[in-house]
LUMMI-207323 format. One record per residue (C-alpha): residue in one letter; x, y, z. Coordinates in Angstrom, 1 decimal. Layout:
LUMMI-207323
<atom type="A" u="X" v="Y" w="Z"/>
...
This chain:
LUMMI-207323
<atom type="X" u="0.0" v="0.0" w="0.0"/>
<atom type="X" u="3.1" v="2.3" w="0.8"/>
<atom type="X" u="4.2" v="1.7" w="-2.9"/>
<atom type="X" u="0.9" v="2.5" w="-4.4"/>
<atom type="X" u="0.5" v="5.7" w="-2.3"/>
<atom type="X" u="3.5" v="6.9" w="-3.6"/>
<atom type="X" u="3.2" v="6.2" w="-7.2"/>
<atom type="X" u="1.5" v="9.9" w="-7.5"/>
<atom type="X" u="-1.7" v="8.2" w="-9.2"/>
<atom type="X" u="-0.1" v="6.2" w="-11.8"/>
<atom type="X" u="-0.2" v="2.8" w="-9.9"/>
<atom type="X" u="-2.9" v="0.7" w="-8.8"/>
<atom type="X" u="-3.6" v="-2.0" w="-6.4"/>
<atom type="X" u="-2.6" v="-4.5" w="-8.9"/>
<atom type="X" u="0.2" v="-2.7" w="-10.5"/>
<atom type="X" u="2.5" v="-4.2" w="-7.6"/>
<atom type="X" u="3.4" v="-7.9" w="-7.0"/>
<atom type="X" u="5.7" v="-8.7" w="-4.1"/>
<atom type="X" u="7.0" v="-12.4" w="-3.7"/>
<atom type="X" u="9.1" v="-14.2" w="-1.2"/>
<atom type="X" u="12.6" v="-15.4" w="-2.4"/>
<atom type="X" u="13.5" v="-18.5" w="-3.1"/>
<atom type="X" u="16.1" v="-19.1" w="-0.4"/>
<atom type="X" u="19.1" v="-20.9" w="-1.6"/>
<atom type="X" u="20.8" v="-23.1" w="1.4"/>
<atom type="X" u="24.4" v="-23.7" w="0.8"/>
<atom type="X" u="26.5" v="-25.4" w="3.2"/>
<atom type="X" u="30.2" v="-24.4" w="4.0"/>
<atom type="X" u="33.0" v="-26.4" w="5.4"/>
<atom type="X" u="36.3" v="-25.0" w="5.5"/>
<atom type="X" u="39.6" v="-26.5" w="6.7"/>
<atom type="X" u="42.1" v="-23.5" w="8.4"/>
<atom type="X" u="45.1" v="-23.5" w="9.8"/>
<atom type="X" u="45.8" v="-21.9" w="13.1"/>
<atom type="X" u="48.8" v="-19.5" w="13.8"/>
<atom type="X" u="49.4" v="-21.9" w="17.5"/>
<atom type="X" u="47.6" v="-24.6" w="19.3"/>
<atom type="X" u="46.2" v="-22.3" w="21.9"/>
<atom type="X" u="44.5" v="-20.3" w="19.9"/>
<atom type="X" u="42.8" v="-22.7" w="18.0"/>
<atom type="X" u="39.3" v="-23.0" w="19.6"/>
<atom type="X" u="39.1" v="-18.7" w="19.4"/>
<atom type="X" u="40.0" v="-19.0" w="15.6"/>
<atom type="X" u="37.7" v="-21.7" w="15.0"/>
<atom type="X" u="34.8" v="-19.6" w="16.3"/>
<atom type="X" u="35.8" v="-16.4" w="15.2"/>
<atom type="X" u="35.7" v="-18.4" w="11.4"/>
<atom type="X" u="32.6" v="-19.8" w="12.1"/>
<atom type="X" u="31.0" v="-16.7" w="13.3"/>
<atom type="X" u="32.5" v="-14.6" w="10.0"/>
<atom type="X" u="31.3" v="-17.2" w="7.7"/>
<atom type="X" u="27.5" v="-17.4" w="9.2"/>
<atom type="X" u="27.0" v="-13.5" w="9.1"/>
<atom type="X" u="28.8" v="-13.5" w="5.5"/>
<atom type="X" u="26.0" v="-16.0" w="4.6"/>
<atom type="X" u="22.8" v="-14.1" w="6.1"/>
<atom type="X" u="20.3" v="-13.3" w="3.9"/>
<atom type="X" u="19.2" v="-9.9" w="5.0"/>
<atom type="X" u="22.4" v="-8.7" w="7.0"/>
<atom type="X" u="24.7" v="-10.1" w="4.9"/>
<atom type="X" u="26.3" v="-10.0" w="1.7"/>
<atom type="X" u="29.4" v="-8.8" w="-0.2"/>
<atom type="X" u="29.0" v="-5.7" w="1.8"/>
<atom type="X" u="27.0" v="-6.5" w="4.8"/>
<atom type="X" u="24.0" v="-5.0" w="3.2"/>
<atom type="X" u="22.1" v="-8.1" w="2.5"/>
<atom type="X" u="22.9" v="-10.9" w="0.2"/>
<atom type="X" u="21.8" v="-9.2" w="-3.2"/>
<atom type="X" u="18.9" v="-11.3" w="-5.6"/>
<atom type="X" u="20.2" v="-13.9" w="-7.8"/>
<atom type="X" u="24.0" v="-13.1" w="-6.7"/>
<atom type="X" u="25.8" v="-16.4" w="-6.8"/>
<atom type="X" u="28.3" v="-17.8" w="-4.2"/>
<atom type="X" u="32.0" v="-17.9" w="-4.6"/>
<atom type="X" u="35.3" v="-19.4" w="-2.7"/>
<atom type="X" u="36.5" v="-15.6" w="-3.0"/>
<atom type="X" u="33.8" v="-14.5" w="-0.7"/>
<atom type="X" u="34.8" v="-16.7" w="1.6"/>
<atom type="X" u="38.4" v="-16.4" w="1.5"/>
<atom type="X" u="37.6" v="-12.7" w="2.2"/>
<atom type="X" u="35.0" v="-13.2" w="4.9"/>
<atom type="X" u="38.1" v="-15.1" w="6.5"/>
<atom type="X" u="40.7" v="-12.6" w="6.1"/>
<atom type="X" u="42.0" v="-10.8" w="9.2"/>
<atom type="X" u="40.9" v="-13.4" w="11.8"/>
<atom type="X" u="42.9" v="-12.9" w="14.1"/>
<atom type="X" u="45.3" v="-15.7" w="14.7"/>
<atom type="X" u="44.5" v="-17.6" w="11.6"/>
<atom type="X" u="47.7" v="-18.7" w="9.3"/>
<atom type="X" u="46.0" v="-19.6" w="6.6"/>
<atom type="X" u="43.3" v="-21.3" w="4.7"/>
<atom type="X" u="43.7" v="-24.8" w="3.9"/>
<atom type="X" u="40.4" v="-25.6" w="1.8"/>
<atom type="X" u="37.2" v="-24.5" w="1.0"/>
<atom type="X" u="33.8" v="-26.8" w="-0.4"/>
<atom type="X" u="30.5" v="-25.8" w="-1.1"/>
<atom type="X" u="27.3" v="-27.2" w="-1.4"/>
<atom type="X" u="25.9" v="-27.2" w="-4.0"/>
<atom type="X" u="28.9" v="-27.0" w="-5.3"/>
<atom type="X" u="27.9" v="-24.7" w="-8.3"/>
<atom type="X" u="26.4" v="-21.2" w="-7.2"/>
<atom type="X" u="27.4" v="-18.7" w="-9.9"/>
<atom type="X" u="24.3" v="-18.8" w="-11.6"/>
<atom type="X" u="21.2" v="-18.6" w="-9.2"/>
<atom type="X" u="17.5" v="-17.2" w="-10.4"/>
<atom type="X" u="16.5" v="-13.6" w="-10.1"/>
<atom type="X" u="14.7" v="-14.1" w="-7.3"/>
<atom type="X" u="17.3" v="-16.5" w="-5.1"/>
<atom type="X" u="18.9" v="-15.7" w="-2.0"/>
<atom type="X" u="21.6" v="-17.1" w="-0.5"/>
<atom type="X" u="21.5" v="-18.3" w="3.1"/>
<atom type="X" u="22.8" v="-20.7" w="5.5"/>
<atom type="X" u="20.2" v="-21.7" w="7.7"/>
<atom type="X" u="21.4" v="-22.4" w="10.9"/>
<atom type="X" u="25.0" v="-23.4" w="12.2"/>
<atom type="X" u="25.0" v="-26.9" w="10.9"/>
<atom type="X" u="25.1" v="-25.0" w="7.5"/>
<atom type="X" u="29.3" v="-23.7" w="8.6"/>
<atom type="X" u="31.9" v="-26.4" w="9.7"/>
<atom type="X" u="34.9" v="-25.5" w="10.5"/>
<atom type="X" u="37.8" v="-27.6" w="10.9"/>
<atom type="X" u="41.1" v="-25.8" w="12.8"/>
<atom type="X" u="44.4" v="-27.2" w="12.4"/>
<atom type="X" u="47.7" v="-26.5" w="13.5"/>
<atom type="X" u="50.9" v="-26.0" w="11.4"/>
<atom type="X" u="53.1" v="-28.4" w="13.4"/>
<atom type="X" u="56.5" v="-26.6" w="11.6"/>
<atom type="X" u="56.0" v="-23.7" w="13.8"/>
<atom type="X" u="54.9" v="-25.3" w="17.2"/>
């Protein structure tokens, strides 16, 4: 109705359609490698928290605004979801599932729904310990 009212008389009630989106779940796992053993539990949440807000429909996103209609999913968002945790060497691997999301519908969203959605797997670089 806030639409209509403002479409200065050219718009009618049926002018306007508004849909849910399709939500897309995709499921993450990740395999990262911890600067020492004793932080390993603080970098495995601090991953796992990055990850789950990257992957929230409405508050996340590319830029935290919301994950944007029919926007596909890449390893590169994750990578830089993950970069600057603190005490994280490096990432060791990344899957997806489904393991193609480039190409999604107009009106898909991307979303992990729920925590069971992110795992996160810590290791330790046994060189420098």
């Amino acid at each position: 109705r806030y639409l209509v009212s403002q479409g200065w008389g050219a718009l009618d009630e049926d002018a306007i359609r508004v849909y849910n989106p399709d939500y897309m779940n995709v499921y993450v796992s990740v395999e990262i490698i911890a600067e020492s053993s004793d932080m390993g539990a603080m970098v495995e949440k601090e991953a796992k928290d990055r990850l789950l807000k990257l992957l929230h429909p409405i508050e996340g996103g590319p830029d935290g605004k919301g994950w944007p209609f029919g926007r596909g999913l890449w390893k590169s968002d994750l990578f830089r979801a993950l970069a600057g945790t603190p005490g994280l060497d490096r990432v060791q691997s990344i899957e997806l599932q489904p393991g193609s999301l480039d190409i999604l519908p107009p009106s898909s969203l991307i979303c992990a729904n729920g925590e069971e959605c992110v795992k996160v797997k810590v290791g330790i670089d046994k060189r420098k310990n």
